[in-house]
Structure formats: C-alpha cells, structure tokens
C-alpha positions in Angstrom: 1.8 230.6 162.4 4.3 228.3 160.5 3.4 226.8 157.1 3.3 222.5 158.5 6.3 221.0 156.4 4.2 217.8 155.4 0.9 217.1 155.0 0.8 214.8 157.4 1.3 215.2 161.2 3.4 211.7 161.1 4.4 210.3 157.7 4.7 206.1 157.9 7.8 204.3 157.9 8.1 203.6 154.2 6.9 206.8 153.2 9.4 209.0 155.9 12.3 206.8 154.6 11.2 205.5 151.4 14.8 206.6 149.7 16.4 204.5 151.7 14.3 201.7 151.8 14.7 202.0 147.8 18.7 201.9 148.1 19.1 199.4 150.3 16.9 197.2 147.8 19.5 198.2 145.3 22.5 198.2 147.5 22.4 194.6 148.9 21.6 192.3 145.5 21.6 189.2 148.2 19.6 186.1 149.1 16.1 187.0 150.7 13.4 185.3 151.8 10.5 184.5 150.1 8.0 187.7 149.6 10.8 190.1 151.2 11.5 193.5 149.5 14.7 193.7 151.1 17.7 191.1 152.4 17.5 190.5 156.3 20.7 192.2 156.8 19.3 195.2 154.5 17.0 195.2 157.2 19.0 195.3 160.3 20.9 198.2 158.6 17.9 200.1 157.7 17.2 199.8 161.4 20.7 200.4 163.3 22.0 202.3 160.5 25.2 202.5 158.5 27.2 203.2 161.7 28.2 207.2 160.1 29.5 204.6 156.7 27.9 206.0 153.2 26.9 202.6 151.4 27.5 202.9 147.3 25.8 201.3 145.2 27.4 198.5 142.7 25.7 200.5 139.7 24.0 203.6 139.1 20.3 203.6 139.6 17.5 205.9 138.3 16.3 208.4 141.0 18.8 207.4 143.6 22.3 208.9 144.6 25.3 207.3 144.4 26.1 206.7 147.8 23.8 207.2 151.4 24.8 206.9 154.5 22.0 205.3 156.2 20.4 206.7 159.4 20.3 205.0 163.0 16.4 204.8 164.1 16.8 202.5 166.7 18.7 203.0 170.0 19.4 199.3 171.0 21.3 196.0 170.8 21.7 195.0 167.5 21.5 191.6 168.0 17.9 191.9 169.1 17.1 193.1 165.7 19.1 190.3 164.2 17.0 187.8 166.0 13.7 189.9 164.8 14.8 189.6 161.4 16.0 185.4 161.3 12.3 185.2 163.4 10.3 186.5 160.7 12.3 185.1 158.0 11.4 181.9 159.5 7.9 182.6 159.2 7.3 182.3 163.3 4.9 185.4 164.8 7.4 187.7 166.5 6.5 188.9 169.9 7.8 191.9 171.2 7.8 192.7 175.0 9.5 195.1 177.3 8.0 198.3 179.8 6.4 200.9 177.9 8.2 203.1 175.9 10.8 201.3 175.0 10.0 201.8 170.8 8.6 198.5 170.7 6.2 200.1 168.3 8.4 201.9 166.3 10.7 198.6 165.7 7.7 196.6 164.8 6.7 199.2 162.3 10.4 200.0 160.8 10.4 196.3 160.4 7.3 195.7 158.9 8.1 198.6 156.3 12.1 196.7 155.1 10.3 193.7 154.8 6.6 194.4 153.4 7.1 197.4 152.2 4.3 198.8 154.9 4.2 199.4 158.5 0.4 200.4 158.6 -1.5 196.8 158.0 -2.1 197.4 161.9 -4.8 195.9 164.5 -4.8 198.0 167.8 -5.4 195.7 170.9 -8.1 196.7 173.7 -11.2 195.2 175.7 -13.3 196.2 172.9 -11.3 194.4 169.9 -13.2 191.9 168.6 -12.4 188.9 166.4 -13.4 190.8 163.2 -10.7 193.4 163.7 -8.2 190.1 163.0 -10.2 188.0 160.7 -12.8 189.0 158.4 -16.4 191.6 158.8 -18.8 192.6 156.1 -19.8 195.3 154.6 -23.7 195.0 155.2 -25.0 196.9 152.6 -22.9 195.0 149.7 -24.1 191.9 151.9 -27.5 193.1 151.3 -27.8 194.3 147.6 -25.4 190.7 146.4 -25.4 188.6 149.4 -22.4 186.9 150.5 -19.9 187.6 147.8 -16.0 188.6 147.6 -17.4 192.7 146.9 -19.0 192.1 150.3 -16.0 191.2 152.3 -14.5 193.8 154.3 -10.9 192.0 155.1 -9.1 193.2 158.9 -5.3 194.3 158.2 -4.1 190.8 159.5 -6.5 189.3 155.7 -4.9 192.0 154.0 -1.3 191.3 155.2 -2.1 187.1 154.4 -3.4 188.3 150.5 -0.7 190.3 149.9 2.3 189.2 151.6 3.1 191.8 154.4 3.6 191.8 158.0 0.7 192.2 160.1 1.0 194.5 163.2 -0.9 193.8 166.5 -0.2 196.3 168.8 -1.1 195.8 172.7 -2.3 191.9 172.2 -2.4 191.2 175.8 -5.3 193.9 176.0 -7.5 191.5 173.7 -10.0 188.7 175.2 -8.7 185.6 175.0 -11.0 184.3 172.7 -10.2 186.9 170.4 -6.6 186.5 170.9 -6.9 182.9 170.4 -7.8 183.6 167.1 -4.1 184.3 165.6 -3.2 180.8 167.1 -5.1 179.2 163.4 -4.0 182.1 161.4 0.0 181.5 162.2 -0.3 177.6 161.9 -2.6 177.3 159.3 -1.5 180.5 157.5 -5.4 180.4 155.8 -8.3 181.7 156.7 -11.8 180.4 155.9 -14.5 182.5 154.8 -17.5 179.9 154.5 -20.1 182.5 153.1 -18.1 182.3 150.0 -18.1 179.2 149.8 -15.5 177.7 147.2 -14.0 181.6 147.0 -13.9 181.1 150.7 -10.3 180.2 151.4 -7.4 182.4 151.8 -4.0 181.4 151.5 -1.0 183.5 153.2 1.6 184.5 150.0 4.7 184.8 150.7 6.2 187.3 153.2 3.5 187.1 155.2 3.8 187.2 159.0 2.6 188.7 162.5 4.2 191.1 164.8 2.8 192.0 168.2 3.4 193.8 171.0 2.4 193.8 174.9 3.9 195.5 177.7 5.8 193.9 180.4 4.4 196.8 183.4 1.2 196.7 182.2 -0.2 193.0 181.6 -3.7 194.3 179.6 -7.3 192.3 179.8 -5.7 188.9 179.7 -2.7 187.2 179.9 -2.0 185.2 176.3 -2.8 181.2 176.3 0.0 178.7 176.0 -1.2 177.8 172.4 -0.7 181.4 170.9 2.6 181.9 172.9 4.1 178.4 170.6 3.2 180.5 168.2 5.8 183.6 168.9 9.3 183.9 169.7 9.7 186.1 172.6 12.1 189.5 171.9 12.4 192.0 175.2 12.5 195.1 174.4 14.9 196.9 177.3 15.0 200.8 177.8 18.1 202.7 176.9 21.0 201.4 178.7 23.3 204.9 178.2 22.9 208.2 179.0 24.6 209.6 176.3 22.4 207.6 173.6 19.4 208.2 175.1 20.1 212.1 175.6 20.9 211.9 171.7 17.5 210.1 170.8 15.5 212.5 173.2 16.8 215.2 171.2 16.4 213.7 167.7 13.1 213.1 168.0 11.9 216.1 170.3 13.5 218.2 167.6 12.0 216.2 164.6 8.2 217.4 166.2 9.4 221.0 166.8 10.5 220.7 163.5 6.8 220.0 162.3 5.4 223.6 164.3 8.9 224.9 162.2 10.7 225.6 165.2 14.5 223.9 164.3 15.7 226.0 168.4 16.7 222.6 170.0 15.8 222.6 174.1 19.6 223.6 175.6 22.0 220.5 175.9 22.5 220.8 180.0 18.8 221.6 180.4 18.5 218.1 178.3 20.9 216.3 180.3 19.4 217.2 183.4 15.8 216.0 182.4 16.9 212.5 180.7 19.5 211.8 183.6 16.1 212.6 186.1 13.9 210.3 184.0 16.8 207.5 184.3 16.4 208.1 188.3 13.5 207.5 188.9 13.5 204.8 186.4 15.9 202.9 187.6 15.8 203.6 191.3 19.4 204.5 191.7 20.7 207.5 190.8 23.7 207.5 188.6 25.6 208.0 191.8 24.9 205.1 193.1 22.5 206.8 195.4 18.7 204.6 196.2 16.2 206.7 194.4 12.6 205.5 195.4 10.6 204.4 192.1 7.0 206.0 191.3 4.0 203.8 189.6 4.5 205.6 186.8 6.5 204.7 183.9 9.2 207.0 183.2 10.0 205.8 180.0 12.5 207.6 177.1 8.8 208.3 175.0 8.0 210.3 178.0 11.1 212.2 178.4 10.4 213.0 174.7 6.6 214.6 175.3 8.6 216.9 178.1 11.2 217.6 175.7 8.9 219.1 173.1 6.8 220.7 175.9 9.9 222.8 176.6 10.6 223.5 173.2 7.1 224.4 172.8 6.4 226.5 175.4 9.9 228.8 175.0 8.7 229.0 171.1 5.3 229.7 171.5 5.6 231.6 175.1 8.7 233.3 175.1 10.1 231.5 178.1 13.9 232.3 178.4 14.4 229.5 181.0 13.5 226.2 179.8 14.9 224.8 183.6 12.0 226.4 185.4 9.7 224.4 183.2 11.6 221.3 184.4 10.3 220.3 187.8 6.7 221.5 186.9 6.6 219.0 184.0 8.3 215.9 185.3 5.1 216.2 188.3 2.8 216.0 185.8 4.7 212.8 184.4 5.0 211.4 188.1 0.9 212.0 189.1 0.0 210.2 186.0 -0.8 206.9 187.8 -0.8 207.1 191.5 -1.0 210.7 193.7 1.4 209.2 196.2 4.0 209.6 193.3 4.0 213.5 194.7 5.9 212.5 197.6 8.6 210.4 195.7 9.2 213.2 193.3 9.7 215.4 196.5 11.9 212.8 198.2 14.1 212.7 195.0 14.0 216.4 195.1 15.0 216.5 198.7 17.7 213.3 198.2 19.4 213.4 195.0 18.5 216.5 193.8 20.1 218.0 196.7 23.1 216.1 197.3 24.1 217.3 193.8 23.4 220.6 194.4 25.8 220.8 197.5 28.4 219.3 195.5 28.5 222.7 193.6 27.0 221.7 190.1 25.1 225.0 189.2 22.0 222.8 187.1 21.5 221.1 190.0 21.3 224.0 192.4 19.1 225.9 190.2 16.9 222.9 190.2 16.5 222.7 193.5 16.0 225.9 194.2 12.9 225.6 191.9 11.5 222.9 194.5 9.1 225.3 195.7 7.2 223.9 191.9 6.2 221.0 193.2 3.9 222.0 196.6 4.0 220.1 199.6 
C-alpha cells in the first residue's frame, strides 16, 4: 500500500493553502476591514485565482518566494464572490443558496479562511442541532466542582468566532428547528451574547471580523423553512452549477485527481472517458442534452460533487483492480448515482440510454457507441 502523503485525509483551507494566504497578506498592503487578515480583493483573488498571472511582491519577505501565481479554487462568476466579500465586510450574515453540490461549502470555507484566518469555527445543521451547538453549553463536571464560572463554559464555534473575530460557518441551516435557527437572529443584531450564570463576566461582545456564513440547499428545503426575522439578517448569494463543459470537465479532474493523489495514485481517469461522464451528468442535469435534445430529469441531484465521487471511483477501481477500461465502469456507476433517491430514476437512465445515448452513437462517435453498447449494465 502507498505511504498517505499527509496526515490528514483533508487538510483545512488555511492549512492546504496557508503560503498563499501568507503572500497575499504581503502582496496587497491595502485598506481592509476591521478584524480582516487579508484585503477583500486579496480575497476574491485567493478564491478565483491569479488568472495564470504570478503576483510579486513589493519587497522581499521571510519564508515566501518572490513571486506566486495564485491558484483558481472556485469555478464560478466572480462577481458572486465580490458580493460575498462587500457582504461580510459590511458585517451582514451571508447566505449562501443554490442545488447541492454546487461548492457552496467549499466557498464558505475558502472565505472564512482569507478573512479569519480559519474555515473550521463550523456548526453542522440537522433536526437534532440544538440551540447549544450556536450559543453556549457547559461542561458539567467544571459546573460541578466551581459552579457557574468562565472554566465551566464550553463556547459553540459561532462564541468562539464572536471572541475571537472569525467567521462563523453554519452549514445546512434550513435543516435546524426554528427556534433554534431563530437563535442567530440576536446574535447578528446584537453581535453579543449573554451568559447570565456568569453574571457580570456574562456578556460577550463580537470583536472585530466577526461574522456568519450559512448555507441551505435550494432542492432540498431541510426541517424548516427560515423566519422572515433571520432572513433581514442575510443577504441572499445563489450558488449556480457550472455553466461550461470545459470548466467543469477541468474541475472534475482537479479534484478527482487531488484524492487519487492521497491513495498515491497521480494516473488521471482518460480525458474522453471524462468528457463523456461530466457531459452525461450535465444531461440529466439540465434536461436537455447538449444537442438540444429533451432529456427527462431524475429526483436525484446530479451535481459536479457527484460527478467527482464517480471520477475517483474510476480511478480507484483501475488502480486498485486492474481494470483496463475505465468506460465499462461508466454506465454501472452513473445507476448507482441515478437510484440514490427515487427507483423510478432506473427507467430515466434507460430512456437517456435509449434517446441520447443512442442518437449519438448512430452519428458515428466511437465513446458513444461503446457506451451504448454497454446498455446491457443497467437491466431492464
């Protein structure tokens, strides 16, 4: 087996780029906001890159080259991420919505690690998050020894973000009760929270550079749907999926190669055999077919996060297996992506199969024909 090449399976944000987190803070000397590590246009960079540009730096610096050209790690309109960054430089809770896996995730933690410094001060939403997770528990057995005292307090990420000055991530808020939800409406007006146990150590004050991101799926509306109240208290950014095919085939393959990396495996999935699987994703996405032709939708989300797991599942499987023929693996994996949600899905993958699938293949395109002639893959 492979030596792993880290010592952990995914490193954060600001540890995975922390040299250029460090040279943009030395690169752009600029205005920034109060409690910000780096300017808001250091921060769209760090996000969309340098566009292939090496950035120098105005004078040398201990520890950091010279010049660096500064990575893309976001496939999407840069203006979005200009109005992320003017949002939370404005100190308003940032809201980010879209179908799932669309990277909302991954933006809300790059940006939490340019402007904090750390993308891991995170609360994950679900039916059982409770108002502790974004306030404030104790730990009971300090509570008993010393009573209620500051040693006793065991803060939630959203305390520690407000005592520090770092962005607080809330990931899937719509899956929170509203009650629970409803508790971020104080925290982003007041920007305090109130401990009375402590009594007059009982009152919190946000620093600066504190703020909120959160994230909720537009498919998938969660437990509850998120009161008028806490909604004043974000500005809405929609998160769309990948509008082109050569972009998204280029992201699929960065990151399905950065985890085959990780099992030290640098063979990258063939480029047709790559092509073929993200232009079948953006199908039966869409519902039309880059053609033009209807494609009938499944329940399930076929999102570029998905196309990514398949990806790596080929990779993995001709590493590990010996498999020659990464395109056989196709059809077999994209019905396990399509039965996730709803069984009928079987029969739309088959209809696409039978559809577009087909129509390409009698236009002569040799993928194509080998794809369908591995139809017999997906039953009846």
């Amino acid at each position: 087996m492979p030596e792993p090449t880290t010592d952990a399976q995914i490193e954060p944000a600001e540890r995975r780029y922390a040299e250029e987190l460090a040279f943009l803070a030395a690169h752009d000397t600029g205005p920034r906001p109060p409690g910000w590590a780096l300017t808001p246009r250091a921060v769209v960079t760090f996000i969309v890159g340098s566009a292939g540009e090496r950035l120098r730096l105005p004078e040398p610096v201990d520890g950091l080259p010279a010049s660096l050209e500064i990575t893309a790690k976001f496939v999407g309109d840069r203006g979005l991420v200009e109005r992320c960054a003017v949002t939370l430089a404005g100190e308003r809770g940032l809201l980010l919505v879209g179908e799932p896996g669309t990277a909302k995730s991954m933006l809300s933690e790059l940006l939490a690690a340019a402007v904090g410094g750390t993308g891991s001060l995170t609360v994950q939403g679900t039916a059982g998050t409770n108002e502790e997770h974004l306030r404030y528990g104790w730990n009971y057995a300090l509570l008993l020894a010393k009573g209620p005292v500051p040693d006793a307090l065991a803060p939630s990420p959203v305390l520690t973000a407000m005592r520090t000055g770092r962005i607080a991530r809330v990931e899937e808020v719509t899956r929170c009760l509203p009650e629970v939800q409803d508790a971020l409406v104080s925290i982003l007006s007041d920007r305090r929270v109130s401990v009375p146990e402590l009594a007059d150590d009982g009152t919190f004050f946000a620093r600066p550079g504190f703020n909120v991101i959160a994230t909720a799926n537009l498919r998938d509306r969660g437990v509850s749907e998120m009161s008028a109240a806490l909604k004043r208290r974000f500005n809405f950014e929609v998160v769309p999926p990948i509008a082109d095919l050569t972009a998204e085939v280029a992201l699929v393959r960065r990151q399905a190669g950065t985890a085959l990396a990780r099992h030290g495996h640098a063979r990258p999935v063939d480029d047709a055999v790559l092509e073929a699987l993200v232009t079948a994703f953006r199908d039966l996405r869409s519902g039309t077919s880059v053609e033009g032709w209807p494609v009938e939708r499944p329940t399930t989300v076929m999102s570029t996060a998905e196309a990514v797991g398949v990806t790596t599942s080929l990779g993995l499987q001709s590493a590990y297996l010996g498999v020659s023929d990464p395109l056989s693996l196709l059809p077999g994996y994209l019905l396990g992506t399509v039965r996730k949600d709803d069984p009928d899905d079987h029969g739309r993958l088959l209809a696409y199969w039978d559809s577009t699938i087909r129509h390409r293949a009698e236009n002569g395109a040799r993928m194509w024909q080998r794809l369908y002639e591995l139809r017999h893959v997906l039953g009846e």
